[in-house]
Residue frames relative to the residue before (quaternion, step in Angstrom):
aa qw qx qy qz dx dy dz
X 1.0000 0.0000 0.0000 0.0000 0.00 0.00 0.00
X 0.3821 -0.8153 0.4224 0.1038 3.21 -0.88 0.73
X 0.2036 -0.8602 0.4088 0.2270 3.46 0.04 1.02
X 0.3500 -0.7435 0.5000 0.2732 3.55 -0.96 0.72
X 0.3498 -0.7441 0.5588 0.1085 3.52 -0.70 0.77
X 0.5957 -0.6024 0.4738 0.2403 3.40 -0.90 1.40
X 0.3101 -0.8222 0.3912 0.2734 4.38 0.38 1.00
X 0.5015 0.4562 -0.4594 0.5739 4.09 1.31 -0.43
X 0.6635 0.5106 -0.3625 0.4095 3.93 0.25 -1.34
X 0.6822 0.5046 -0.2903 0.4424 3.79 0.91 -0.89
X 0.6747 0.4429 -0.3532 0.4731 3.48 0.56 -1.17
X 0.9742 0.0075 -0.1922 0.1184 3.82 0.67 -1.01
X 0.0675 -0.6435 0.6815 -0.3419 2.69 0.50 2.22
X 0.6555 0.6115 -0.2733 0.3490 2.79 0.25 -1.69
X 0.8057 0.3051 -0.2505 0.4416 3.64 0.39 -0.82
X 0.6013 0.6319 -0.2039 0.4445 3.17 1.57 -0.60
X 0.4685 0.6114 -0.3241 0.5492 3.34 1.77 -0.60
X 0.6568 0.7041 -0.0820 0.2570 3.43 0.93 -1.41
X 0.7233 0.4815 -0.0881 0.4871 2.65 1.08 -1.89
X 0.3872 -0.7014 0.5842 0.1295 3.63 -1.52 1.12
X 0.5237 0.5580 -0.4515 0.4587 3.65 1.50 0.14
X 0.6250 0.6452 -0.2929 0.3276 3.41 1.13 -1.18
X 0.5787 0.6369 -0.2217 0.4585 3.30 1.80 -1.43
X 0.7269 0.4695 -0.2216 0.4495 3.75 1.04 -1.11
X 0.5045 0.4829 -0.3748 0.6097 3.54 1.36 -0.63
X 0.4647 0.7692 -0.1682 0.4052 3.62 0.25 0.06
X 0.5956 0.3753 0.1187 0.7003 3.06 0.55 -1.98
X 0.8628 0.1302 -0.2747 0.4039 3.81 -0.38 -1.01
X 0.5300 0.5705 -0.4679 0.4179 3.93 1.05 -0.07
X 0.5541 0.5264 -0.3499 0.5417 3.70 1.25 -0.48
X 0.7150 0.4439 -0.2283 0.4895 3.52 0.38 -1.10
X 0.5803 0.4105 -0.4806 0.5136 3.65 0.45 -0.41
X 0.4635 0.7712 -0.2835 0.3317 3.53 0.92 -1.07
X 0.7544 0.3227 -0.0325 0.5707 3.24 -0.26 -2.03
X 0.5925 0.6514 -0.3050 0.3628 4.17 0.61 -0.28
X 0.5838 0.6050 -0.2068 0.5004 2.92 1.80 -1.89
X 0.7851 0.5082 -0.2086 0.2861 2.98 1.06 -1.98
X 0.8556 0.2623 -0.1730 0.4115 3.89 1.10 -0.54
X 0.2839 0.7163 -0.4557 0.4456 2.31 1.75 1.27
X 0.6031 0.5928 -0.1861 0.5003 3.11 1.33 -1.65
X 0.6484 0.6213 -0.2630 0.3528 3.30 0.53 -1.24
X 0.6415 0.3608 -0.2522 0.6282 3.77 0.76 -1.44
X 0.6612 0.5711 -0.4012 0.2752 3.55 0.28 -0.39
X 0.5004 0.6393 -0.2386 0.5329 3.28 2.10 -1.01
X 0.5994 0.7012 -0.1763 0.3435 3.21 0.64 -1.72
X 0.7110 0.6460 -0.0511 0.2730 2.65 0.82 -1.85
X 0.7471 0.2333 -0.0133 0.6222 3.12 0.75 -1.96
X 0.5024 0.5895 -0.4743 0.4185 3.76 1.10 1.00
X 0.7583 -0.4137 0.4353 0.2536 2.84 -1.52 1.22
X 0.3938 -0.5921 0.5114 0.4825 4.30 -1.16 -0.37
X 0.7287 -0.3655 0.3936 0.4248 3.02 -1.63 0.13
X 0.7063 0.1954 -0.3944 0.5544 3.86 0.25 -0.33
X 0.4347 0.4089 -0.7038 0.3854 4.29 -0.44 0.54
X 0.7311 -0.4022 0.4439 0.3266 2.94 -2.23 0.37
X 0.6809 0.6141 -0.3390 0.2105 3.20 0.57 -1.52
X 0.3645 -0.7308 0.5413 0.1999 3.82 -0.64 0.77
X 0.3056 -0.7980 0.4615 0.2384 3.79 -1.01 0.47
X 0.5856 0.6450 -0.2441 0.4260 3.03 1.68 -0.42
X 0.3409 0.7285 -0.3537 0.4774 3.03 1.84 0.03
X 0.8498 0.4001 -0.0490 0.3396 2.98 0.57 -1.53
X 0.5604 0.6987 -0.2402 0.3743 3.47 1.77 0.05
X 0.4045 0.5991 -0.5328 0.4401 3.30 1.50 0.34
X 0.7609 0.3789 -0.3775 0.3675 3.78 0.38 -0.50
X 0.3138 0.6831 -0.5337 0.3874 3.37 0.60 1.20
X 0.5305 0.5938 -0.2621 0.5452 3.18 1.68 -0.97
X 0.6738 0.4978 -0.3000 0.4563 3.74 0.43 -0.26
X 0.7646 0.2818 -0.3170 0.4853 3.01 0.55 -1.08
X 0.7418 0.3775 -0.4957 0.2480 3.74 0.07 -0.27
X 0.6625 0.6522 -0.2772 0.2427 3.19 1.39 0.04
X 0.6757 0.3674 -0.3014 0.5636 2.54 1.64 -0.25
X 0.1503 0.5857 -0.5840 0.5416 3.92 1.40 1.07
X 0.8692 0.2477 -0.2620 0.3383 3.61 -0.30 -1.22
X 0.3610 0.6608 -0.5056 0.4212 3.64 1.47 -0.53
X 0.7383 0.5842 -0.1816 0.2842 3.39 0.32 -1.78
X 0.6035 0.5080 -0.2137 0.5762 3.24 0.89 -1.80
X 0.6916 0.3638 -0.4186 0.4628 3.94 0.19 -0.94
X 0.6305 0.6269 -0.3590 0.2838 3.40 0.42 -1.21
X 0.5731 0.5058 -0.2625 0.5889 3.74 1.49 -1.37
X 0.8730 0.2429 -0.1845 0.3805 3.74 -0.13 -1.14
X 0.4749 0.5991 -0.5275 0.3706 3.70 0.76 -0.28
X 0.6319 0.3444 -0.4022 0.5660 4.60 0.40 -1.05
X 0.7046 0.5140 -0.4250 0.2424 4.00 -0.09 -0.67
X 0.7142 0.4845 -0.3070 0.4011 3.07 1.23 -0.51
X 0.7029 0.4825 -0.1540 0.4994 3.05 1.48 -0.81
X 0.6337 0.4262 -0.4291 0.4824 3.58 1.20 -0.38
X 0.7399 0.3340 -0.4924 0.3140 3.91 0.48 0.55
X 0.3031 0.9064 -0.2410 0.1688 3.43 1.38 0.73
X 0.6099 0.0488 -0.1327 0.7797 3.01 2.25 -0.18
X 0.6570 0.2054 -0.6047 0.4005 3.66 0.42 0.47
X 0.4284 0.5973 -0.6218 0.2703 3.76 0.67 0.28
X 0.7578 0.5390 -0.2595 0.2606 3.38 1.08 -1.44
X 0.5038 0.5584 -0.3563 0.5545 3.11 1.92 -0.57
X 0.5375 0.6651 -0.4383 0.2768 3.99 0.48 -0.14
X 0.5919 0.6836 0.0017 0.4270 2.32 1.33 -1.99
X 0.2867 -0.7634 0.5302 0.2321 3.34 0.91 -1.40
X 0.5111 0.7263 -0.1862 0.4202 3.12 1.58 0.03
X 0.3666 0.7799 -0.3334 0.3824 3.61 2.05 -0.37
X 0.8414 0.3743 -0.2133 0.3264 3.34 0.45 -1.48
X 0.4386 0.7196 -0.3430 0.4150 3.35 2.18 -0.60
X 0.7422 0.3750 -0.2278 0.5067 3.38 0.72 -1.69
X 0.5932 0.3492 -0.4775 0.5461 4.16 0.27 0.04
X 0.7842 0.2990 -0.4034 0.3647 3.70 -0.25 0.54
X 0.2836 0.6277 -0.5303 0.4943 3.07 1.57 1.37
X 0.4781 -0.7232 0.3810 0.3212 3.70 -1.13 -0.18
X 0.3546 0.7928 -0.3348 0.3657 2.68 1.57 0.73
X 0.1420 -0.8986 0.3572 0.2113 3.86 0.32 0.53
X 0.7313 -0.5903 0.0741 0.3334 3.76 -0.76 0.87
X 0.5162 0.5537 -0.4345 0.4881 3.34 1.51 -0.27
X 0.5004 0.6697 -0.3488 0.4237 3.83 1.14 -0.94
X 0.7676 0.3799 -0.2206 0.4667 3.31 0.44 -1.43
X 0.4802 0.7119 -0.2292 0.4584 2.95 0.74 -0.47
X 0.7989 0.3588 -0.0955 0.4732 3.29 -0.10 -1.42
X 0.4904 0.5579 -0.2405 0.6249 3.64 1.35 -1.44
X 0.6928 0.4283 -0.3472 0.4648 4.23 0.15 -0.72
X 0.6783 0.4167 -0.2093 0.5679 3.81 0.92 -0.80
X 0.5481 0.6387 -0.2188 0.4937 3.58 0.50 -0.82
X 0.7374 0.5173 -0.0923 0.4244 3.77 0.89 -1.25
X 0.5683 0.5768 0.0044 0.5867 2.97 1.55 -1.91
X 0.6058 0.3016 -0.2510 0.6921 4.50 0.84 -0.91
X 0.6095 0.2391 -0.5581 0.5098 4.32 -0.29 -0.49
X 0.5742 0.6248 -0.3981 0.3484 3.99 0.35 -1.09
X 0.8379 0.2265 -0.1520 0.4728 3.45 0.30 -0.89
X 0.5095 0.4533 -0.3856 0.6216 3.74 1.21 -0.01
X 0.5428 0.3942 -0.5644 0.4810 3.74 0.59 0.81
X 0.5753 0.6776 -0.3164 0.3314 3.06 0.90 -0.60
X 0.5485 0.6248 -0.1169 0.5433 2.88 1.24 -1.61
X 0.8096 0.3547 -0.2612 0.3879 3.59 -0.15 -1.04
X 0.5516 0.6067 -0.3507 0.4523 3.42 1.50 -0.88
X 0.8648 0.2292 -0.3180 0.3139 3.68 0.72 -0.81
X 0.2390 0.8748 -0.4135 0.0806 3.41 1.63 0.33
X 0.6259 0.4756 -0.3979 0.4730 3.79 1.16 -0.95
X 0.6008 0.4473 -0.4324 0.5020 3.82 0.80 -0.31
X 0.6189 0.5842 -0.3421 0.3983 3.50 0.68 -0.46
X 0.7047 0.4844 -0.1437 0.4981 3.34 0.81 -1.28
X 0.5036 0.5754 -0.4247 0.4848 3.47 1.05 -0.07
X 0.5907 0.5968 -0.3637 0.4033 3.59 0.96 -1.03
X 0.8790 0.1856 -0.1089 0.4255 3.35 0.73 -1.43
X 0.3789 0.6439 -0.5146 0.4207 3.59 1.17 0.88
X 0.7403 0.2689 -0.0257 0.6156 3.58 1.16 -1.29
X 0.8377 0.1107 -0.3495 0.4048 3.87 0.58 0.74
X 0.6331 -0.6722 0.2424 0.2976 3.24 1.36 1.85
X 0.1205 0.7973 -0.5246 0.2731 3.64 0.62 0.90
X 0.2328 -0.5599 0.7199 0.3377 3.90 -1.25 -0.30
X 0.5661 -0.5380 0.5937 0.1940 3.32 -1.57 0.52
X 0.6064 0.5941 -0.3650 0.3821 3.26 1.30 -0.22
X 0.4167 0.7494 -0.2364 0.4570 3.27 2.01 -0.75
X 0.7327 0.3108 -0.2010 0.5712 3.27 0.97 -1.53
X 0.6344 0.3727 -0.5387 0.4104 3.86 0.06 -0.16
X 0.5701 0.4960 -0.5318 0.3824 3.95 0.63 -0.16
X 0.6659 0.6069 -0.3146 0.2987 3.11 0.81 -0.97
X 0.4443 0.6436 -0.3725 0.4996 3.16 1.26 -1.51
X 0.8408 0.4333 -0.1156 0.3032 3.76 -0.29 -1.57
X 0.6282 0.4338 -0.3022 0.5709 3.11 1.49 -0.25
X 0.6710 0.5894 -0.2329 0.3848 3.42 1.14 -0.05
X 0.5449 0.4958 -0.2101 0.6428 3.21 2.19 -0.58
X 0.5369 0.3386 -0.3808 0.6724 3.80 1.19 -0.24
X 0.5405 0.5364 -0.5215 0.3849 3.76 -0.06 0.26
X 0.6029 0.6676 -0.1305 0.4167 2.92 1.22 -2.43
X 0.7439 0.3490 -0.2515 0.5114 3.91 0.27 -1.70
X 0.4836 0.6815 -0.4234 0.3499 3.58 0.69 -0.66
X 0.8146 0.3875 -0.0328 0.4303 3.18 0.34 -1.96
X 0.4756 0.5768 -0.3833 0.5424 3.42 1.30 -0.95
X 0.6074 0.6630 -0.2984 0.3201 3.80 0.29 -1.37
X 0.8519 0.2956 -0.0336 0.4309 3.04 0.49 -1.58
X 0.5254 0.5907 -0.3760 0.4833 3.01 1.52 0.11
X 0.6670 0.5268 -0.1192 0.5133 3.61 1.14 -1.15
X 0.6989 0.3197 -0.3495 0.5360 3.05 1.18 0.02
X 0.4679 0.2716 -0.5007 0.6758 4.41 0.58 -0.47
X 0.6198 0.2967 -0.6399 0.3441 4.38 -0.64 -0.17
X 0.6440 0.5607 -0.3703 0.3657 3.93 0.48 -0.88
X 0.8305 0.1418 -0.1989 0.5006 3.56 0.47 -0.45
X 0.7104 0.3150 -0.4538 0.4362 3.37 0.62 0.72
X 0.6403 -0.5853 0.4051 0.2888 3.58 -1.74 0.72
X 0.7459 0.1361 -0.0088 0.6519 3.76 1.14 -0.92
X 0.6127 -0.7178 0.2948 0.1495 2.79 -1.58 1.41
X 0.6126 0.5742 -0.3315 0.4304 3.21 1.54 -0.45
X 0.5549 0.4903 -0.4547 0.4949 3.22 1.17 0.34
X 0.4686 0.6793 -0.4530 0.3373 3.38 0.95 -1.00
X 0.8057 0.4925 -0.1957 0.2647 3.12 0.56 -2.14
X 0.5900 0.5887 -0.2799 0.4764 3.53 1.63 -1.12
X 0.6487 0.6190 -0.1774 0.4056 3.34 0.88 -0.67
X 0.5917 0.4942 -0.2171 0.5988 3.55 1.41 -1.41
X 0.7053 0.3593 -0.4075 0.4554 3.80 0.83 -0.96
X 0.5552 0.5892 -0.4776 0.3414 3.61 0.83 -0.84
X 0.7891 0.4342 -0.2761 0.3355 3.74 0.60 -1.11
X 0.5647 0.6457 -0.3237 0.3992 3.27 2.10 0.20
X 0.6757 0.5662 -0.2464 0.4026 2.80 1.59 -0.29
X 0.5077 0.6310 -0.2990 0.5047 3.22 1.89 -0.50
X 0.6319 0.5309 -0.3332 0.4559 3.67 1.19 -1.16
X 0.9223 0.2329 -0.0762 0.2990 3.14 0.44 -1.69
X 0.6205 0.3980 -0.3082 0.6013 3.75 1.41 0.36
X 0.7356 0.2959 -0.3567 0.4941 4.18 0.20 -0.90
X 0.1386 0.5566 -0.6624 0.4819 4.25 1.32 0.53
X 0.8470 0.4460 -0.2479 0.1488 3.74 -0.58 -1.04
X 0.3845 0.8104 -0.3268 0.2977 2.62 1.86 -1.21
X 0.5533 0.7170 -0.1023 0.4115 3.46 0.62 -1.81
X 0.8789 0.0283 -0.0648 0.4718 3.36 -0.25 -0.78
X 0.3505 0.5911 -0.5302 0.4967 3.68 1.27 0.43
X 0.6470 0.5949 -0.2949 0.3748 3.09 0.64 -1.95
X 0.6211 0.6450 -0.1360 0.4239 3.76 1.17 -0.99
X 0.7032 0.5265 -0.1819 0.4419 3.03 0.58 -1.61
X 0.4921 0.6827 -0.2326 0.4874 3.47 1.79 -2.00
X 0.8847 0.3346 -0.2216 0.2371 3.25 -0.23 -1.52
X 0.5773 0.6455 -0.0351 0.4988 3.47 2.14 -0.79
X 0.0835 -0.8671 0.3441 0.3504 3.08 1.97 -0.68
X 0.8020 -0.2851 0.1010 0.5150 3.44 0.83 1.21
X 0.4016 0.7368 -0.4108 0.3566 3.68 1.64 -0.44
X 0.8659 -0.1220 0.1817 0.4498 3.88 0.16 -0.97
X 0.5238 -0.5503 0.5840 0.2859 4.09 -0.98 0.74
X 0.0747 -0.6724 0.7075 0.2042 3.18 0.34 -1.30
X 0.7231 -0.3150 0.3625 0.4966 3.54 -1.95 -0.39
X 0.4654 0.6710 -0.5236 0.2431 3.81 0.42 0.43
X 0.6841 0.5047 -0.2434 0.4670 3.50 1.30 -0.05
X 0.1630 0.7081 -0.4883 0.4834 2.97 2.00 0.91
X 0.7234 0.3234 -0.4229 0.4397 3.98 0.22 -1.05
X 0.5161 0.7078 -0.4210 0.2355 3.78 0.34 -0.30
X 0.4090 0.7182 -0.2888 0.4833 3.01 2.21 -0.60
X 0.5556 0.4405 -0.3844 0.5912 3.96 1.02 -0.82
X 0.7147 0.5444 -0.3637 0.2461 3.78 -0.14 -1.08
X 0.2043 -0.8392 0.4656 0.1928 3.46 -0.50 1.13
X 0.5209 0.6402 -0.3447 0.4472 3.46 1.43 0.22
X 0.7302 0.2980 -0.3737 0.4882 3.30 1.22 -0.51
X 0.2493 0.7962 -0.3517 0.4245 3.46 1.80 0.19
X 0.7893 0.3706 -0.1203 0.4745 3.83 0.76 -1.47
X 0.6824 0.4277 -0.3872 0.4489 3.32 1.30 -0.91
X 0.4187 0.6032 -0.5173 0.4397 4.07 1.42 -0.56
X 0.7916 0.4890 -0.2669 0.2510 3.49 0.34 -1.81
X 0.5380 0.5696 -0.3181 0.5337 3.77 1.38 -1.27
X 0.6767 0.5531 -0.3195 0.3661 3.96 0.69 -1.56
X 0.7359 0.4915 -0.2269 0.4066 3.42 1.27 -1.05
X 0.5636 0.6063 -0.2578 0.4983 3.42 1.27 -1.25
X 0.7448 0.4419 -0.1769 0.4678 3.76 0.35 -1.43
X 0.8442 0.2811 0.1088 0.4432 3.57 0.08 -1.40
X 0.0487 -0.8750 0.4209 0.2343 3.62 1.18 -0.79
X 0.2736 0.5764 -0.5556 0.5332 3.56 1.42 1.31
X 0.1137 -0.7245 0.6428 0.2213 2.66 -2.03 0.71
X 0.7659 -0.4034 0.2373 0.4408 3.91 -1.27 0.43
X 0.8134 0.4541 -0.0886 0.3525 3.00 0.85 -1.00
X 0.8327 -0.1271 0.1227 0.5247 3.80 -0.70 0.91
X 0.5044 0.4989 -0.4556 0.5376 3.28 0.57 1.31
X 0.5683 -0.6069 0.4658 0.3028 3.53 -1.57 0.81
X 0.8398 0.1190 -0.0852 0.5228 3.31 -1.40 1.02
X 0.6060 0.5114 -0.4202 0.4413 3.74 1.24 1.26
X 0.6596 -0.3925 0.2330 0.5972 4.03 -0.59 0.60
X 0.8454 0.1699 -0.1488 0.4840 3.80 0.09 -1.41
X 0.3178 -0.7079 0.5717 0.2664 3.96 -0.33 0.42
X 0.5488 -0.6668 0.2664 0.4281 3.63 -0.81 -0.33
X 0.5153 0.5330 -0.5154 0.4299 3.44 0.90 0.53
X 0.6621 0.4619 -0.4729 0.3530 3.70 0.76 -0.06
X 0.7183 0.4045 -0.2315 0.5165 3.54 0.93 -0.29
X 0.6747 -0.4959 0.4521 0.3073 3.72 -1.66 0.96
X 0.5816 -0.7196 0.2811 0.2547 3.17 -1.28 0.51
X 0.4931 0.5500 -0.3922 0.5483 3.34 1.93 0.07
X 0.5862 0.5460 -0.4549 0.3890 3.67 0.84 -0.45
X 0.5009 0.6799 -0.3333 0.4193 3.48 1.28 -1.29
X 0.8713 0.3489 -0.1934 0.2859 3.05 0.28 -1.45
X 0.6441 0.5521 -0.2317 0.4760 3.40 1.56 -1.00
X 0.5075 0.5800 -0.3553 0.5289 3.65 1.54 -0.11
X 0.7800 0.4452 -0.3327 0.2877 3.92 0.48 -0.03
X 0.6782 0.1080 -0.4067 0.6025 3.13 -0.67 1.28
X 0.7557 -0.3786 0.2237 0.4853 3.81 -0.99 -0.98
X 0.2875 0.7626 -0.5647 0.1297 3.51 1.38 -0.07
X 0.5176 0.6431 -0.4558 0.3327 3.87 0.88 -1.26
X 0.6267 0.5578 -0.2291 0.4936 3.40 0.69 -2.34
X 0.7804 0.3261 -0.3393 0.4117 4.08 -0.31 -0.95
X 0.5736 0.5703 -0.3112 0.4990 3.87 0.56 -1.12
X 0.8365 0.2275 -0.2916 0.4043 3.56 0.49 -0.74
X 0.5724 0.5046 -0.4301 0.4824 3.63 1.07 0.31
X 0.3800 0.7181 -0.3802 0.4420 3.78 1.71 -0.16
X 0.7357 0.4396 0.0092 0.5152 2.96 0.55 -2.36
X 0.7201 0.3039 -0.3628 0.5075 4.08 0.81 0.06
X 0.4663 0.4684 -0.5154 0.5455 4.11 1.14 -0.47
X 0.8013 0.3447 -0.2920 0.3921 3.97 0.04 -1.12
X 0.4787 0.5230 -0.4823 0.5145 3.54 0.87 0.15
X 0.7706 0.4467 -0.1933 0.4115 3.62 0.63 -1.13
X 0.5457 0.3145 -0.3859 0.6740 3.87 1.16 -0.41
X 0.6323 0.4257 -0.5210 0.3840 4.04 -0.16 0.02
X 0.6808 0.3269 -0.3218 0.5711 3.82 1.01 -0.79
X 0.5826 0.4281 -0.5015 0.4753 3.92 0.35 0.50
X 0.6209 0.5206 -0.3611 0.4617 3.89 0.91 -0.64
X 0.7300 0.3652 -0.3159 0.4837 3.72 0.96 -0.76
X 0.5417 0.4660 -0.3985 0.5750 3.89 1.43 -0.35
X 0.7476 0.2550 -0.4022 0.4629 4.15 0.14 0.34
X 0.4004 0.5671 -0.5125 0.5054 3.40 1.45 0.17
X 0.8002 0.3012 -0.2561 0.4509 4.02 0.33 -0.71
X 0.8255 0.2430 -0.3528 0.3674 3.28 0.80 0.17
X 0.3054 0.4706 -0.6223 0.5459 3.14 1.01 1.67
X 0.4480 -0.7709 0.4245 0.1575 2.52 -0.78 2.00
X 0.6095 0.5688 -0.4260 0.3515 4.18 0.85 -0.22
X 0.6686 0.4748 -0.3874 0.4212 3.27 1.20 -0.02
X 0.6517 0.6161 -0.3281 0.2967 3.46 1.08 -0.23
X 0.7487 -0.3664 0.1979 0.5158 3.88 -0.37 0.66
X 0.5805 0.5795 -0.2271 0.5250 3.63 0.79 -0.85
X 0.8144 0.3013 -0.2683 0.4170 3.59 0.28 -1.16
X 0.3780 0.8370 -0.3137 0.2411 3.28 1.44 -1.11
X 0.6583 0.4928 -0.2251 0.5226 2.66 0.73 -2.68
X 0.8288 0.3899 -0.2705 0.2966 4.00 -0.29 -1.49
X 0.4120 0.5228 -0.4994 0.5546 3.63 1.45 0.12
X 0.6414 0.5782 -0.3067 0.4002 3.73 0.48 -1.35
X 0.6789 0.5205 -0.1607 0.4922 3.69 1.04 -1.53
X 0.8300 0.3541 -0.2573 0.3458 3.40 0.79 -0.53
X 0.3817 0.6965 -0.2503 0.5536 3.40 2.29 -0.22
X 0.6151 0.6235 -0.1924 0.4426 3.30 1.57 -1.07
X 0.7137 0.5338 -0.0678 0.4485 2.93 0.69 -1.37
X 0.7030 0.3442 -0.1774 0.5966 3.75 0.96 -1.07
């Protein structure tokens, strides 16, 4: 059976295969990489004991695993909106917008096919640093199962960011706005999340969160530290012994939604459906009947009948 291939998702690989920039991004996403890694490493070294003390260093090599992951979190986090926030105002640059909407392809498609491109895009990335990865968990006694969560938590990072990129690219004309815009809505996700349970903390005089750390569920930052908290240490942040918030600082549904990994799944729920809601309102604007222009000729033909 032949699979059919999504025709935006086809064409840019295809150029992306091509491309000698794609080849250098590459090269330096590795190299930041290997940097992280012997960085981390002398740091290990470092706060070890000599070679004749008891203390083992290999002990201490599981937290290599952290730090390059959350190097590549980052690194995705930066390049996943850039790619995606010139994805229709590039095409509008181009001039090239009105070409690709008289395909038969319809706007959630294009769409999706624009995000879709941007996750195979950055899961090269991924695969490129996996032997640097795999060092982590050869020498700091991981499961491999660790790393396929990780892998997956990193493509829900990917659609996330892709998302929000494709959507400031949908409603704006130039990409450098796109991009200001994609960071602007990062800041709303990942810092005014907090707002909320400060606002709590304020009103409580530090006594309890309450259910205000429900919105933290959207935050993909408090997402990684749940996921790293769970992987490393199997604790979670939340309303548990000998974790950041014990259980008197938090509400009693947080309490409850914080044991075992439910927190960790619920909040990758509550960020995929954040991300198909900000792709539904980016193919809402680039169907071209919703856009001032069509309005008017929806308006003209209502007129008319």
């Amino acid at each position: 059976m032949k699979i059919r291939w999504n025709p935006i998702v086809k064409k840019d690989l295809q150029v992306t295969a091509r491309s000698m920039r794609f080849s250098w991004g590459l090269f330096a996403y590795d190299a930041v990489l290997v940097m992280a890694f012997l960085l981390a490493l002398a740091v290990i070294q470092a706060n070890s004991d000599n070679y004749y003390s008891d203390s083992n260093i290999y002990g201490n090599l599981i937290y290599l695993f952290p730090v390059l992951a959350v190097a590549q979190v980052m690194i995705v986090a930066l390049i996943a909106p850039i790619i995606t926030a010139s994805s229709i105002s590039g095409e509008k640059e181009r001039q090239t917008f009105d070409i690709m909407l008289t395909t038969c392809m319809s706007p959630f498609s294009i769409v999706l096919g624009k995000v879709v491109s941007a996750v195979l895009r950055i899961l090269f990335f991924v695969a490129a640093g996996m032997p640097v990865m795999a060092l982590s968990f050869v020498v700091g006694g991981l499961s491999w199962a660790s790393l396929l969560y990780f892998v997956l938590a990193i493509i829900l990072l990917s659609v996330l960011s892709g998302s929000i990129g494709i959507l400031c690219s949908s409603f704006c004309r130039r990409s450098i706005t796109a991009v200001v815009l994609s960071f602007a809505i990062y800041f709303v996700i990942y810092v005014l999340t907090f707002v909320p349970m400060i606002l709590s903390l304020l009103w409580t005089e530090g006594d309890s969160a309450g259910e205000s750390m429900l919105f933290l569920l959207f935050n993909p930052g408090v997402f990684f530290e749940e996921f790293f908290m769970q992987i490393m240490t199997g604790v979670s942040l939340f309303g548990t012994e000998g974790s950041m918030f014990s259980t008197g600082d938090v509400g009693f549904l947080t309490y409850y939604l914080s044991q075992g990994k439910t927190w960790m799944f619920l909040s990758a729920a509550c960020i995929l459906i954040l991300s198909i809601l900000f792709m539904i309102v980016a193919a809402w604007r680039v169907n071209p009947m919703n856009t001032s222009g069509g309005i008017k000729r929806k308006k003209a033909k209502m007129a008319k009948g």
